[in-house]
DSSP file (Angstrom, degrees, kcal/mol; ACC not computed):
  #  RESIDUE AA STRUCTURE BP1 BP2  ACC     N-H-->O    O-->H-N    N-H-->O    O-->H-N    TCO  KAPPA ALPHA  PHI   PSI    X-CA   Y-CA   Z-CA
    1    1 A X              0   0    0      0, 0.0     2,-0.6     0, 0.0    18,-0.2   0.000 360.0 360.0 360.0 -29.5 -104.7   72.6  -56.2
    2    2 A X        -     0   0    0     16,-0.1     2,-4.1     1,-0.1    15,-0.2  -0.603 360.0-172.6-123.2  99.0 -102.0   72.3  -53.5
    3    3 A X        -     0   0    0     13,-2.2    14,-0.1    -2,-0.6    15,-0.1  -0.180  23.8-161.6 -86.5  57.0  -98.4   70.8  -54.2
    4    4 A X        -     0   0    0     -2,-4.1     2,-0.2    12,-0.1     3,-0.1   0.101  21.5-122.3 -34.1 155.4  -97.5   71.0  -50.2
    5    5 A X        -     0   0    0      4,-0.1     6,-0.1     1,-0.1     5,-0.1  -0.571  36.0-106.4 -89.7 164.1  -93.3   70.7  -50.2
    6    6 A X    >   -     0   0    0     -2,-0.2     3,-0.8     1,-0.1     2,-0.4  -0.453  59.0 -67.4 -84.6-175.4  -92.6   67.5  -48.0
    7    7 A X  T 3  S+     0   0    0      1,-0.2    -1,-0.1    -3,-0.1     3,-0.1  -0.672 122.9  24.6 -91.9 142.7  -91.2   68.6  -44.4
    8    8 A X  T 3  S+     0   0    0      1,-0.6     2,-0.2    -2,-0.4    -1,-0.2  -0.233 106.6  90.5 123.4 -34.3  -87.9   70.2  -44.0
    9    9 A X    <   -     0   0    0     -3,-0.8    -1,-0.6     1,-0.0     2,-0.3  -0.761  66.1-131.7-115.6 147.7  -87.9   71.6  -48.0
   10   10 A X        -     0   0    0     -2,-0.2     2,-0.1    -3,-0.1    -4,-0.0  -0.917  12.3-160.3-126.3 158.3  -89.3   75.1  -49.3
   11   11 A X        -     0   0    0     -2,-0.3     2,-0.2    -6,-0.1     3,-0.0  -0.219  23.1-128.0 -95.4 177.1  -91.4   76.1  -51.9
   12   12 A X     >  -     0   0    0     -2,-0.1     4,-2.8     1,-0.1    -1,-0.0  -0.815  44.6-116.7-108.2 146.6  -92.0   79.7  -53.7
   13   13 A X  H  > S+     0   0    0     -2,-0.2     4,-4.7     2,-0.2     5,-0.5   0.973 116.0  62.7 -61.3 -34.7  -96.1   79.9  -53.4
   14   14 A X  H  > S+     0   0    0      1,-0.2     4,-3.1     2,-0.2    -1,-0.2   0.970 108.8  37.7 -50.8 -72.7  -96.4   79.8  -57.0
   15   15 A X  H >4 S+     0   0    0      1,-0.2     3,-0.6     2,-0.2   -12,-0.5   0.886 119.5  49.2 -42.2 -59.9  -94.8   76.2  -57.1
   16   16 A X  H 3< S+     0   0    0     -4,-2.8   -13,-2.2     1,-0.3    -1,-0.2   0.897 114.6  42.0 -67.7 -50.2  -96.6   75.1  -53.9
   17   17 A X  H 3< S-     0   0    0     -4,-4.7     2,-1.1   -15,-0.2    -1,-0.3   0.643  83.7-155.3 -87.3   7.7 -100.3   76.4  -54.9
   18   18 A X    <<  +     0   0    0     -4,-3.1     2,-0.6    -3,-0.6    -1,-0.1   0.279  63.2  93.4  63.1 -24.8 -100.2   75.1  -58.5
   19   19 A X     >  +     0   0    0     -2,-1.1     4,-2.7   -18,-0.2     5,-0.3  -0.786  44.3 179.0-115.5  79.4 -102.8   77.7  -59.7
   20   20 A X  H  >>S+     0   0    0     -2,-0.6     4,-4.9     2,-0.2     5,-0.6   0.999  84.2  53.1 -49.4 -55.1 -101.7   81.3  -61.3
   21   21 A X  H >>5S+     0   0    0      1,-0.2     3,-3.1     2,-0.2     4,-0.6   0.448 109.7  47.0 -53.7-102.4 -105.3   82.7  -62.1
   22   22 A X  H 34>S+     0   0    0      1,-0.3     5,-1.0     2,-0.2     6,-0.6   0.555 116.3  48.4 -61.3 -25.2 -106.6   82.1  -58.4
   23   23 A X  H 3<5S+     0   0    0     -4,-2.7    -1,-0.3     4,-0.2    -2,-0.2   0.798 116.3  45.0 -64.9 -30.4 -103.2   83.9  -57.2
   24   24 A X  H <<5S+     0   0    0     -4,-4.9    -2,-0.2    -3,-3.1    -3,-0.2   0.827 133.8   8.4 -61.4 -50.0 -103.9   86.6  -59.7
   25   25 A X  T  X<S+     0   0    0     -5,-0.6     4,-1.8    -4,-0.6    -3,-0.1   0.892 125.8  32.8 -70.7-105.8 -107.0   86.9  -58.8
   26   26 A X  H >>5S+     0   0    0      2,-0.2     3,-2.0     1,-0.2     4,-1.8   0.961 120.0  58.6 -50.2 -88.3 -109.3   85.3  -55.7
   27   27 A X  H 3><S+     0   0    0     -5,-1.0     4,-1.7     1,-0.3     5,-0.3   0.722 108.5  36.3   1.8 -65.6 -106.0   85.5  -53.7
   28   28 A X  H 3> S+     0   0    0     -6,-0.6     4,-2.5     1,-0.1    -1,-0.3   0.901 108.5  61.0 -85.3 -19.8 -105.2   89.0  -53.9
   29   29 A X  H <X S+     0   0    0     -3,-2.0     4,-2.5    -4,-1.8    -2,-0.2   0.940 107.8  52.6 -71.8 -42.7 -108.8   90.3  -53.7
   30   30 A X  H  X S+     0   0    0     -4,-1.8     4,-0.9     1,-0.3     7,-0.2   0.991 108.8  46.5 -72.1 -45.5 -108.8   88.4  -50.1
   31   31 A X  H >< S+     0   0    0     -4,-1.7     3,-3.8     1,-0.2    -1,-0.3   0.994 107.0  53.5 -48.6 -49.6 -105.7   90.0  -48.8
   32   32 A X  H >< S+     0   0    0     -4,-2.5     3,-0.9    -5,-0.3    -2,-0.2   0.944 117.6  46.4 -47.6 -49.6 -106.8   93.5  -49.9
   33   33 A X  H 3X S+     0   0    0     -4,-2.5     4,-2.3     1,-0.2    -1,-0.2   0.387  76.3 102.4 -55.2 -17.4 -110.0   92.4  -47.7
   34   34 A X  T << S+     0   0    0     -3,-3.8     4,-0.3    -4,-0.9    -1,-0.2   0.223  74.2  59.1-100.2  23.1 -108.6   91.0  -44.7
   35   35 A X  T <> S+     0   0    0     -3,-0.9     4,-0.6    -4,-0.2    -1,-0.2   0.630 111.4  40.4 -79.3 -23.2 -109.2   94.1  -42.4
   36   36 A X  H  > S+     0   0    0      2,-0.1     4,-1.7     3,-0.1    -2,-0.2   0.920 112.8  55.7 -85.5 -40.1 -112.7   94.0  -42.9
   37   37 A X  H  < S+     0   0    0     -4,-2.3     5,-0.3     2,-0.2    -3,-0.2   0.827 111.6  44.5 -38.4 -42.6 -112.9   90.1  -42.7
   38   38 A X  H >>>S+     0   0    0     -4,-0.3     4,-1.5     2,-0.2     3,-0.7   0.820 108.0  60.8 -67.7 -32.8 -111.2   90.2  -39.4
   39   39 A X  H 3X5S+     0   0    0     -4,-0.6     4,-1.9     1,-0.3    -2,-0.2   0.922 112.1  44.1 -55.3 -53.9 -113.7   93.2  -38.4
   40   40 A X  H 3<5S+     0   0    0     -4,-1.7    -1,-0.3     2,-0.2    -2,-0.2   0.261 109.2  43.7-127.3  45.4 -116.3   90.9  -39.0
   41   41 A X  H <45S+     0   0    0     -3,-0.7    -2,-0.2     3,-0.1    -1,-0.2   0.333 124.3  37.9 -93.4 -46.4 -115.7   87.9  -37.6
   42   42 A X  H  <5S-     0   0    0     -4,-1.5    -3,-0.3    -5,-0.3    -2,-0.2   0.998  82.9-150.8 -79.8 -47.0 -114.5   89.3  -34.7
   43   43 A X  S  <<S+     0   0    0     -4,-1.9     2,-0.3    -5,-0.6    -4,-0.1   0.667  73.6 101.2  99.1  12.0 -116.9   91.9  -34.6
   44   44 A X  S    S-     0   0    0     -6,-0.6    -1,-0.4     1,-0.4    -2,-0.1  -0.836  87.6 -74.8-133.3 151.0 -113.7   93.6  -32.7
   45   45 A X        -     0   0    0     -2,-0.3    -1,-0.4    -3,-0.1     3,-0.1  -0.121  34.8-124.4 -26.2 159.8 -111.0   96.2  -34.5
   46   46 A X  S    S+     0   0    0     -4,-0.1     4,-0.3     2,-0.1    -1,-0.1  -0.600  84.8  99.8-116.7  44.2 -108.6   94.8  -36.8
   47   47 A X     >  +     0   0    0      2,-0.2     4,-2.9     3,-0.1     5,-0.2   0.640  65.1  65.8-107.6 -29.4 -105.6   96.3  -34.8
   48   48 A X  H  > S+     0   0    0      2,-0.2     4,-2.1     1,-0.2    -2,-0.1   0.745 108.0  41.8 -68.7   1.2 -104.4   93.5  -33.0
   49   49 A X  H  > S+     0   0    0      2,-0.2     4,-1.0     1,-0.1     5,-0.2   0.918 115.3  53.7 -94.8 -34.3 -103.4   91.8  -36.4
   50   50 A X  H >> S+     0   0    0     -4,-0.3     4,-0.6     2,-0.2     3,-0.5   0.892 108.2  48.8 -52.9 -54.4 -102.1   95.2  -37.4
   51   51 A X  H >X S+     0   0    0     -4,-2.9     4,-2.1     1,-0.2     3,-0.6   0.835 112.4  48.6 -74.3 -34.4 -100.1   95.3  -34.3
   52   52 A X  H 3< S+     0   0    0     -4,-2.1    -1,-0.2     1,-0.2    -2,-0.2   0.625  98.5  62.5-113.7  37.5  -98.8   91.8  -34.9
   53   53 A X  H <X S+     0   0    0     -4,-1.0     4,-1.1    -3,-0.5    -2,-0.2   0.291 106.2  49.4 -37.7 -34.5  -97.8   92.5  -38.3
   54   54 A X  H <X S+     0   0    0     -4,-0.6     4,-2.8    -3,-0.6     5,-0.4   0.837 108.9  52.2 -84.1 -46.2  -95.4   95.2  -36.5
   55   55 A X  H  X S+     0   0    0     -4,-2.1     4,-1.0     2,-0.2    -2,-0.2   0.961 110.6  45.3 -56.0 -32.6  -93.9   92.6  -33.9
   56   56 A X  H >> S+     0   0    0      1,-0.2     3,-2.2     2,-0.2     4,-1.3   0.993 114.9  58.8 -80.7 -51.8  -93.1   90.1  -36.7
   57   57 A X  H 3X S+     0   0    0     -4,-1.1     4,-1.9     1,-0.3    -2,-0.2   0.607 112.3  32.9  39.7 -84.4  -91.6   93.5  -38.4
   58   58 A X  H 3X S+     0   0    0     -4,-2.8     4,-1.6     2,-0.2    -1,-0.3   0.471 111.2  62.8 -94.3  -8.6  -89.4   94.3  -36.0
   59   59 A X  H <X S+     0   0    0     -3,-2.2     4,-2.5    -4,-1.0    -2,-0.3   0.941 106.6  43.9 -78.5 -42.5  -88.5   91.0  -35.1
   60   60 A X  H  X S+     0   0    0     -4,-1.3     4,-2.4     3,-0.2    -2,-0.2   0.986 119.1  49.9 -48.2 -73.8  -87.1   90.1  -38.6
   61   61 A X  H  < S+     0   0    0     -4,-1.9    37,-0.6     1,-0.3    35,-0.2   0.620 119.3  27.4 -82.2 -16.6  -85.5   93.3  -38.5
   62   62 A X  H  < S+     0   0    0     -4,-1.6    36,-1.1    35,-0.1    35,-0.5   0.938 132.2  36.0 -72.0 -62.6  -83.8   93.4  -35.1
   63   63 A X  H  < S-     0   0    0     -4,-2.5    -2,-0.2    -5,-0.3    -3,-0.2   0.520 114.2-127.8 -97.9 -15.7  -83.3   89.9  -34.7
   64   64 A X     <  -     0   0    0     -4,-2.4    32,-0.3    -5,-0.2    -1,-0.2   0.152  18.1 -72.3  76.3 172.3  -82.6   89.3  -38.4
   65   65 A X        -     0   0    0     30,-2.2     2,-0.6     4,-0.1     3,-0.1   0.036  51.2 -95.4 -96.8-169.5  -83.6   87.2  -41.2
   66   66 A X    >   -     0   0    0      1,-0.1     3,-2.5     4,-0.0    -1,-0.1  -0.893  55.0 -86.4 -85.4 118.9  -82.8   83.1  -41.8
   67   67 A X  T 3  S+     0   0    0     -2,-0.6     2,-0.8     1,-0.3    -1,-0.1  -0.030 119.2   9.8 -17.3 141.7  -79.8   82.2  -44.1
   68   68 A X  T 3  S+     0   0    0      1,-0.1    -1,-0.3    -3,-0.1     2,-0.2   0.137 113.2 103.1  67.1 -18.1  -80.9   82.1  -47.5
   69   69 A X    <   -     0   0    0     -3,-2.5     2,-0.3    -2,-0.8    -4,-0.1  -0.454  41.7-175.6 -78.6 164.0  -84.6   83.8  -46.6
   70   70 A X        -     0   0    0     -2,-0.2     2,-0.2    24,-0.1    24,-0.2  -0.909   5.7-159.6-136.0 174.2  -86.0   87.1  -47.0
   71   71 A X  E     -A   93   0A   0     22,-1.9    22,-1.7    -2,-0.3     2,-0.1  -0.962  29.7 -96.4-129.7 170.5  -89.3   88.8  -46.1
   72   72 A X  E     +A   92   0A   0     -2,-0.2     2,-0.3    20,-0.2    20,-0.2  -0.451  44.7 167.6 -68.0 142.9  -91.4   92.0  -47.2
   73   73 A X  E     -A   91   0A   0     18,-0.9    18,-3.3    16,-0.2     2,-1.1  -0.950  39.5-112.3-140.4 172.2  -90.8   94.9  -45.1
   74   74 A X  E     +A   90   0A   0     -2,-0.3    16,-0.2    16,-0.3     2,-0.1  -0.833  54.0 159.5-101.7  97.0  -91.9   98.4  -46.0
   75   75 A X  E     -A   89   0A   0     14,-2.3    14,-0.9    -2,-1.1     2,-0.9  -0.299  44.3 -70.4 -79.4 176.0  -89.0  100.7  -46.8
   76   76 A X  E     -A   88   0A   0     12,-0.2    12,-0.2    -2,-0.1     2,-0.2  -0.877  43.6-140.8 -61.5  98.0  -87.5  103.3  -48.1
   77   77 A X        +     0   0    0     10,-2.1     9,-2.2    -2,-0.9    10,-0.2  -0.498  22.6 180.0 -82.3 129.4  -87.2  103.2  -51.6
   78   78 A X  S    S-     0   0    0      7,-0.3     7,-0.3    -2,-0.2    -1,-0.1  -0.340  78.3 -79.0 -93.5  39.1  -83.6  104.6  -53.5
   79   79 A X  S >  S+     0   0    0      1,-0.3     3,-1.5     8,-0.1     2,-0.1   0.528  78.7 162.1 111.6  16.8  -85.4  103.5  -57.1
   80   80 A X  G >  S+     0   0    0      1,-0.2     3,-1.1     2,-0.2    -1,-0.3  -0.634  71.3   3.0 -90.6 161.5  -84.6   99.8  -56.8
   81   81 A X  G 3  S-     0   0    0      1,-0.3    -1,-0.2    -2,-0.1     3,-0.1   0.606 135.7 -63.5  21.5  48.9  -87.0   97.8  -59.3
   82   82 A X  G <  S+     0   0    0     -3,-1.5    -1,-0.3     1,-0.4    -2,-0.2   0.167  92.9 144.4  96.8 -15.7  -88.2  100.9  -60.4
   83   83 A X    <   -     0   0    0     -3,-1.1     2,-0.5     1,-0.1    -1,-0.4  -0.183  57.7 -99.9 -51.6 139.2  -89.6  102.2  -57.6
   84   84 A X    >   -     0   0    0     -3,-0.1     3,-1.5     1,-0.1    -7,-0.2  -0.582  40.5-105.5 -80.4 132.9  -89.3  105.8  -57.2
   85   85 A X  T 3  S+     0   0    0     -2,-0.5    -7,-0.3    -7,-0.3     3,-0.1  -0.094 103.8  22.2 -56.4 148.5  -86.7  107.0  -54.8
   86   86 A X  T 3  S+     0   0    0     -9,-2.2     2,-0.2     1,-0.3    -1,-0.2   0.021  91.3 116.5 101.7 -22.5  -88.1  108.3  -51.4
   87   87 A X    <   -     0   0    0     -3,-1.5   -10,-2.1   -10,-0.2     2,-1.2  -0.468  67.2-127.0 -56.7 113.4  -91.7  106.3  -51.6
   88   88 A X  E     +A   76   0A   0    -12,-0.2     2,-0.3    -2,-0.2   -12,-0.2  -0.516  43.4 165.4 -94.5 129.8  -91.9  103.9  -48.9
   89   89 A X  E     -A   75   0A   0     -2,-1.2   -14,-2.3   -14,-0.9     2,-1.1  -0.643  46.9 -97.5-116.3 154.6  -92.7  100.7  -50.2
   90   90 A X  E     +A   74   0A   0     -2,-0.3     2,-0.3   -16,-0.2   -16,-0.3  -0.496  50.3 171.0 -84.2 125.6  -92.9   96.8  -49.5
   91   91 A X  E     -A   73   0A   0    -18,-3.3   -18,-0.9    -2,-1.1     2,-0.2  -0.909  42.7 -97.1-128.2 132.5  -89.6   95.7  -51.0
   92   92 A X  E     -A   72   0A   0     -2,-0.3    11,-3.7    11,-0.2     2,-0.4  -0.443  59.9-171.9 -58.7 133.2  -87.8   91.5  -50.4
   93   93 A X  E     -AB  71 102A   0    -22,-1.7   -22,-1.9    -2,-0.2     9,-0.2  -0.994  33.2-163.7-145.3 136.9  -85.4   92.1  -47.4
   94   94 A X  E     - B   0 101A   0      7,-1.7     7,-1.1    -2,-0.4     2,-0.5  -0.625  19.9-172.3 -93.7 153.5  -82.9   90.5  -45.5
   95   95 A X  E     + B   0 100A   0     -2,-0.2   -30,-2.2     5,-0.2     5,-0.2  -0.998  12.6 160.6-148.2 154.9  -81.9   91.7  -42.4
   96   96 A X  E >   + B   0  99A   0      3,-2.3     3,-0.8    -2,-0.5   -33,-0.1  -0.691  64.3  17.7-167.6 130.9  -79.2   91.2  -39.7
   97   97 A X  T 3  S-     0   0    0    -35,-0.5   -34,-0.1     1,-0.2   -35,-0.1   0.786 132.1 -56.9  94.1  36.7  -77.5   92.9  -36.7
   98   98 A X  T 3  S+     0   0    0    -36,-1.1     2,-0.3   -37,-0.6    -1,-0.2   0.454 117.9 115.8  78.7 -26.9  -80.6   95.4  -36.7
   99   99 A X  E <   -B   96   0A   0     -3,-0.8    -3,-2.3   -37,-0.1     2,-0.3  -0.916  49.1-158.9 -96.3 150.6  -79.8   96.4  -40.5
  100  100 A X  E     -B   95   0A   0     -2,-0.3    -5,-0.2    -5,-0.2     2,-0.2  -0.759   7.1-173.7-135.1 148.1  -82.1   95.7  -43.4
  101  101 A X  E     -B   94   0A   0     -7,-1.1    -7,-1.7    -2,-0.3     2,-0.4  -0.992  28.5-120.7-143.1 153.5  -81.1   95.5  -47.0
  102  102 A X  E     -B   93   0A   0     -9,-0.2     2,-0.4    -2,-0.2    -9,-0.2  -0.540  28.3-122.1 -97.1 139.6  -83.4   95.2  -49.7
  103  103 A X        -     0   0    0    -11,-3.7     2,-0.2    -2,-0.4   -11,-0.2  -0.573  38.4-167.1 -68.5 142.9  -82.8   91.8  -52.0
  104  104 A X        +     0   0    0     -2,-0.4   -24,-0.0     1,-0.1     0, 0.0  -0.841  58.1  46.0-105.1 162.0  -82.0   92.8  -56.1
  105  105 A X        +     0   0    0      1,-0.4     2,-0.2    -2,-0.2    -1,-0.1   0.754  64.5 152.2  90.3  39.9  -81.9   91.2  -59.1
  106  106 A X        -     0   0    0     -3,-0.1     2,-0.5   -14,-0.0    -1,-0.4  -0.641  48.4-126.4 -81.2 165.8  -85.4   88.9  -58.7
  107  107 A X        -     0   0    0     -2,-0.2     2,-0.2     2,-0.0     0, 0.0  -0.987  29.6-150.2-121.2 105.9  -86.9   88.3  -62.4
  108  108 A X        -     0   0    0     -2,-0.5     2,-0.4     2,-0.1     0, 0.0  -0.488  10.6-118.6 -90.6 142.3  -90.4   89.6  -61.9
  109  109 A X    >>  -     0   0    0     -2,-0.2     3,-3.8     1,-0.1     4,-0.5  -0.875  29.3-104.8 -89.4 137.0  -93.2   88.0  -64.0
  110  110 A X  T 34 S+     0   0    0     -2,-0.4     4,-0.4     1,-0.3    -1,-0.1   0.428 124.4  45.3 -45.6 -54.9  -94.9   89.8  -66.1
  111  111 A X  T 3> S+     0   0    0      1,-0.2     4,-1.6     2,-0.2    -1,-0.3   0.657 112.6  57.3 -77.8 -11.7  -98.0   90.1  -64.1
  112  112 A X  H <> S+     0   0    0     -3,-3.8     4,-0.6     1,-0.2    -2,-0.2   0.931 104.4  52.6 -45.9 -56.4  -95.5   90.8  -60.8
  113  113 A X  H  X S+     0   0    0     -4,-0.5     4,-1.5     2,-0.2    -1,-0.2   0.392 105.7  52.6 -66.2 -27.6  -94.1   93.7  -62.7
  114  114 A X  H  > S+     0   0    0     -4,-0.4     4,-0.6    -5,-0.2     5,-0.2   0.997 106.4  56.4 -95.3 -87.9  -97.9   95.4  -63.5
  115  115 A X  H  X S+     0   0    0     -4,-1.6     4,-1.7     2,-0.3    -2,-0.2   0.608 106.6  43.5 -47.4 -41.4  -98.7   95.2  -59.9
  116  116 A X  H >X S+     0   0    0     -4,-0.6     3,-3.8     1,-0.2     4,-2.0   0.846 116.2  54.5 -63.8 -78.5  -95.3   97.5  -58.4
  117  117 A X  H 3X S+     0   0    0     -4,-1.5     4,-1.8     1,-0.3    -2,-0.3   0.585 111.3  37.3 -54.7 -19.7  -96.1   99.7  -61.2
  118  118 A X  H 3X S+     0   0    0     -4,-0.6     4,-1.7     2,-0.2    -1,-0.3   0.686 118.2  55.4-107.1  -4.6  -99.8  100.1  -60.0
  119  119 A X  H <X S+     0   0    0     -3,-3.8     4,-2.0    -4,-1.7    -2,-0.2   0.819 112.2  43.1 -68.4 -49.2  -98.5  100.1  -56.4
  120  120 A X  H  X S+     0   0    0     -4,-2.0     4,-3.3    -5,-0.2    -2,-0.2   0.965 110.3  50.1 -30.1 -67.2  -96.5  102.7  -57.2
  121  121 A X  H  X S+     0   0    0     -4,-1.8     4,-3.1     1,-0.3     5,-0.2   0.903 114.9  45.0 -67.5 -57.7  -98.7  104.4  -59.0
  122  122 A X  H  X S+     0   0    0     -4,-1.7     4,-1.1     1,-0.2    -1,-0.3   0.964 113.0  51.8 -39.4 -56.0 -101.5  104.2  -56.0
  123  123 A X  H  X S+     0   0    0     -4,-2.0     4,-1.9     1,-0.2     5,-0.4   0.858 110.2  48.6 -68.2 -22.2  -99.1  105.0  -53.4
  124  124 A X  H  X S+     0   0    0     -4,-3.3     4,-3.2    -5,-0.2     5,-0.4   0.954 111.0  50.7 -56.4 -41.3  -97.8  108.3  -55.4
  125  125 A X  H  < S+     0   0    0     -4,-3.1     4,-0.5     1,-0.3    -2,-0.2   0.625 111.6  44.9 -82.4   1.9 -101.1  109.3  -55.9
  126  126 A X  H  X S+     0   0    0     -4,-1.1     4,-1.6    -5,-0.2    -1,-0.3   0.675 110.5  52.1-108.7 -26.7 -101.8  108.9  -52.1
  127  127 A X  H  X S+     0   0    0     -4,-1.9     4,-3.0     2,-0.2     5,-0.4   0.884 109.1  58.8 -75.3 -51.1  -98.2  110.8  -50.6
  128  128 A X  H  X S+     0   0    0     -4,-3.2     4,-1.6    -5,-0.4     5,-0.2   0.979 111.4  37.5 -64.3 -38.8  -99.4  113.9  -53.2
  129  129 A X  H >> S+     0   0    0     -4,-0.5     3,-4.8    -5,-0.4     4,-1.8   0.940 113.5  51.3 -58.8 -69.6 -102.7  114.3  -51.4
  130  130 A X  H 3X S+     0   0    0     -4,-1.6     4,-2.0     1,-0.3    -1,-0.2   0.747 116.0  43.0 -33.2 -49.7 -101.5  113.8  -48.3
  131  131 A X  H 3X S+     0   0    0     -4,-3.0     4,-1.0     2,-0.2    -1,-0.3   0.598 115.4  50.5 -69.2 -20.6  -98.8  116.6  -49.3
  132  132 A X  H <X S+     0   0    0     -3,-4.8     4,-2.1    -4,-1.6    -2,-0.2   0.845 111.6  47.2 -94.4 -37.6 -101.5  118.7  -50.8
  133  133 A X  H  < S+     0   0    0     -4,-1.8     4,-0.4    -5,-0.2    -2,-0.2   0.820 112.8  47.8 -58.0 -37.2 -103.8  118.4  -47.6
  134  134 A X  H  X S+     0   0    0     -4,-2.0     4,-2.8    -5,-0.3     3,-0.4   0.838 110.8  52.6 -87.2 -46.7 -101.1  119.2  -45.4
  135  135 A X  H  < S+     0   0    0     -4,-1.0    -2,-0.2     1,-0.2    -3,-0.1   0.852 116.2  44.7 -45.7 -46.3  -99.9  122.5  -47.8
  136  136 A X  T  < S+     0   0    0     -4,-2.1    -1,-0.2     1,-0.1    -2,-0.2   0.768 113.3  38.9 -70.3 -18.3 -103.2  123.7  -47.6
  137  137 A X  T  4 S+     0   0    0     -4,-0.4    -2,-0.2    -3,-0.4    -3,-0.1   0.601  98.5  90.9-114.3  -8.9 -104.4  123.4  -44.3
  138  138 A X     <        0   0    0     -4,-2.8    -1,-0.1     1,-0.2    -3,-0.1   0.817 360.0 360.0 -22.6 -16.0 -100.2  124.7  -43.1
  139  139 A X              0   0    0     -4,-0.0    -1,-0.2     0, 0.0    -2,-0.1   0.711 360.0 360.0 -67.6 360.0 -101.4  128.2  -43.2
């Protein structure tokens, strides 16, 4: 299932795990999952991984990215790959000197492409409540 790269050379995951359906699939169901997996193994909050999920964060962005790498960070969108401007969303970014810019021009795969759009679509639908709770209870 797993076509480690020798050491020294990088992969893309795709290449490295050899298997789309369990990356489509099994794969993503465990991320979505893995506050409540940590929650119960540890039996403890799932905020210290949350919190160092911000340190690696701010470390890419302060300290900047690796020649030739990127990672996700959650930005501020201006519409690139469709995204609507103003959303923030997890976008590939390079960063250096304390500024982040978001990579363009990937060729998203089909099934990539399905997933922003239904990230989008979740995360609209989650800024208009939010915006609709906060308009109502303004008063």
């Amino acid at each position: 299932m797993f076509n480690f790269p020798k050491q020294g050379y990088t992969s893309t995951v795709k290449a490295a795990v050899c298997d789309d359906k369990w990356l489509e699939t099994e794969f993503i169901t465990t991320v979505a999952l893995r506050g409540a997996a940590i929650i119960k193994q540890r039996k403890l909050s799932s905020a210290a991984s949350a919190a160092s999920s911000v340190c690696d964060h701010i470390h890419d962005w302060l300290l900047g990215t690796q020649s030739g790498e990127f990672v996700s960070m959650g930005v501020l969108s201006k519409g690139e790959y469709g995204v609507p401007k103003g959303l923030i969303f997890s976008f590939p970014c390079v960063a250096n000197n304390g500024r982040w810019e978001i990579v363009e021009g990937f060729k998203w795969s089909e099934f990539s492409k399905s997933m922003i759009e239904k990230t989008t679509k979740e995360l609209m639908e989650e800024r208009d409540m939010a915006f609709d709770y906060l308009s109502k209870n303004s008063q």
